[in-house]
C-alpha positions in Angstrom: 72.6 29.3 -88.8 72.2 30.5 -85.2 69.5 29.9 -82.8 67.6 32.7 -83.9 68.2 32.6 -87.6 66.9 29.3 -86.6 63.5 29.9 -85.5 62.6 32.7 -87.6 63.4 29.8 -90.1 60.6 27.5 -88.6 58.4 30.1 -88.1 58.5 31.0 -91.3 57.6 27.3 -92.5 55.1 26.5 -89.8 53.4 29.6 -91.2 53.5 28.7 -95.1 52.7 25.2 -94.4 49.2 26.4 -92.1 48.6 28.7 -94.9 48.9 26.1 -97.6 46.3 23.3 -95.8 43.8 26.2 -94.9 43.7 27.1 -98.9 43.6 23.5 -99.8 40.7 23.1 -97.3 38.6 26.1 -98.5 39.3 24.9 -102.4 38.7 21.5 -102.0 36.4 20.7 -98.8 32.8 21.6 -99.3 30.2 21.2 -96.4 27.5 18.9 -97.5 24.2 20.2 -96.8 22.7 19.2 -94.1 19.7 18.0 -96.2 22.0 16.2 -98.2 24.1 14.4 -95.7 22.0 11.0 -96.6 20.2 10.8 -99.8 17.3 8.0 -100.3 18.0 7.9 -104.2 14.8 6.6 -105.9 14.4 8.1 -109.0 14.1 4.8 -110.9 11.3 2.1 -109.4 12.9 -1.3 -109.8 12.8 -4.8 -107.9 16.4 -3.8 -105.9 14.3 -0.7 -104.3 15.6 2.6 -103.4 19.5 3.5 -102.5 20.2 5.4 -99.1 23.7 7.4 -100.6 25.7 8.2 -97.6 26.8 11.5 -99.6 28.7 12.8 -96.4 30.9 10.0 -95.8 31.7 9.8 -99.6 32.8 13.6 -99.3 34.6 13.5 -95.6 35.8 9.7 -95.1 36.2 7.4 -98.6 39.2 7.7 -101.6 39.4 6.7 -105.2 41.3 3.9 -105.9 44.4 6.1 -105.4 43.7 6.5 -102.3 43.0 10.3 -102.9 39.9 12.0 -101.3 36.8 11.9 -103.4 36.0 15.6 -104.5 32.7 16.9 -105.2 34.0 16.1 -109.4 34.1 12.7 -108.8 30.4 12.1 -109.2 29.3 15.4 -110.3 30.9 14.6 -113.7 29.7 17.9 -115.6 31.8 20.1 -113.0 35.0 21.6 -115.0 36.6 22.7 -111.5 35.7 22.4 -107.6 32.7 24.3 -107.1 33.1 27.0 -104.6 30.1 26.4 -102.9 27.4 23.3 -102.3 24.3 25.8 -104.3 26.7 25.0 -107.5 26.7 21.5 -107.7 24.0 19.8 -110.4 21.9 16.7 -108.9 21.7 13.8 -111.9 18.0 14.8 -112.3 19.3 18.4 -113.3 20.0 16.5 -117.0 19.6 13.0 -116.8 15.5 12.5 -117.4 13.3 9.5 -117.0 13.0 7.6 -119.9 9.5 9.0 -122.0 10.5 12.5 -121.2 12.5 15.2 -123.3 16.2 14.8 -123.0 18.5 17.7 -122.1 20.6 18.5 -124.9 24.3 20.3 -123.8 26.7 21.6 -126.4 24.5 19.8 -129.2 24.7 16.2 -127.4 21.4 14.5 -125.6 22.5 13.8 -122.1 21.5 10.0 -121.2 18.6 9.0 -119.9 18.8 8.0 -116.0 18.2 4.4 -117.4 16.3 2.9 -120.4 13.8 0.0 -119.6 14.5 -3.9 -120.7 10.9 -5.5 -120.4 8.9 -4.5 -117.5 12.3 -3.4 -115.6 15.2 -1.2 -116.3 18.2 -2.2 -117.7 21.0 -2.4 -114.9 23.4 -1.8 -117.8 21.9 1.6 -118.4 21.2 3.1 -114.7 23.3 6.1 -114.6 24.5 5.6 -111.2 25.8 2.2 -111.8 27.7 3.5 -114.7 28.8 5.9 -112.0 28.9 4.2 -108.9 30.2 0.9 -110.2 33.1 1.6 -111.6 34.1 2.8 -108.6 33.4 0.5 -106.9 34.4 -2.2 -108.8 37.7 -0.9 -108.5 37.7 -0.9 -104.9 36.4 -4.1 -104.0 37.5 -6.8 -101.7 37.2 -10.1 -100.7 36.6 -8.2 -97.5 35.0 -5.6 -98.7 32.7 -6.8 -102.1 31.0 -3.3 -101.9 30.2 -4.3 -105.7 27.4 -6.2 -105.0 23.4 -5.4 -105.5 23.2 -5.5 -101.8 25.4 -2.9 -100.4 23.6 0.0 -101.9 20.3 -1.7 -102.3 19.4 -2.9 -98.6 20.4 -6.2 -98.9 17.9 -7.3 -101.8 
């Protein structure tokens, strides 16, 4: 190949491969909100309190245990494919209810309950975002990093 065969050659992949990372970036990467950025989750009273959700890191910085970037299906489980924009993605509160109230029903199945209560407090076991969270996190902790404990999420209590 000569010198110019050559460089109409790299042209030609510098262009495809520009093109192929600016369509994975407007299929994959959606903006969070700038309401949404942090999220004080307290949906469900309990004696750990509230959970601040850094929801921007978890979309721009953190992987699965693949080490793949987390996409908005991830934790938006009902999504069949990316949503195209942030107004398309459901909150848990969408279909998840508080225990005493009417339960969604989706393709003639109840969605669960955010959690079910155990006495006078919930049942960890049945908080939707530890089913969630949890098992993602479980699957990323470390002795360096034991972001499985109560604490992380829950202010240190």
């Amino acid at each position: 190949m000569n010198a110019v065969g050559n460089t109409k050659f790299w042209t030609w992949l510098l262009a495809v491969a520009t093109g192929t990372l600016l369509i994975s970036g407007v299929v994959f990467a959606i903006d969070v909100p700038k309401d949404k950025q942090e999220i004080k989750i307290e949906h469900l009273k309990g004696k750990k309190g509230a959970v601040t959700f850094p929801h921007h890191k978890h979309a721009t910085e953190f992987k699965n245990a693949k080490g793949e970037p987390l996409t908005c299906k991830t934790c938006h489980h009902t999504e069949k494919a990316e949503p195209k924009s942030a107004k398309e993605v459901k909150g848990c509160p969408e279909c998840h209810m508080q225990e005493g109230q009417p339960q969604k029903e989706f393709n003639g199945k109840k969605a669960p309950y955010m959690a079910t209560k155990s006495g006078d407090d919930w049942d960890k076991k049945s908080v939707i975002f530890h089913k969630v969270c949890l098992d993602c996190h479980k699957k990323l902790a470390t002795a360096e990093k034991p972001i499985d404990k109560c604490k992380n999420c829950h202010g240190g209590k």
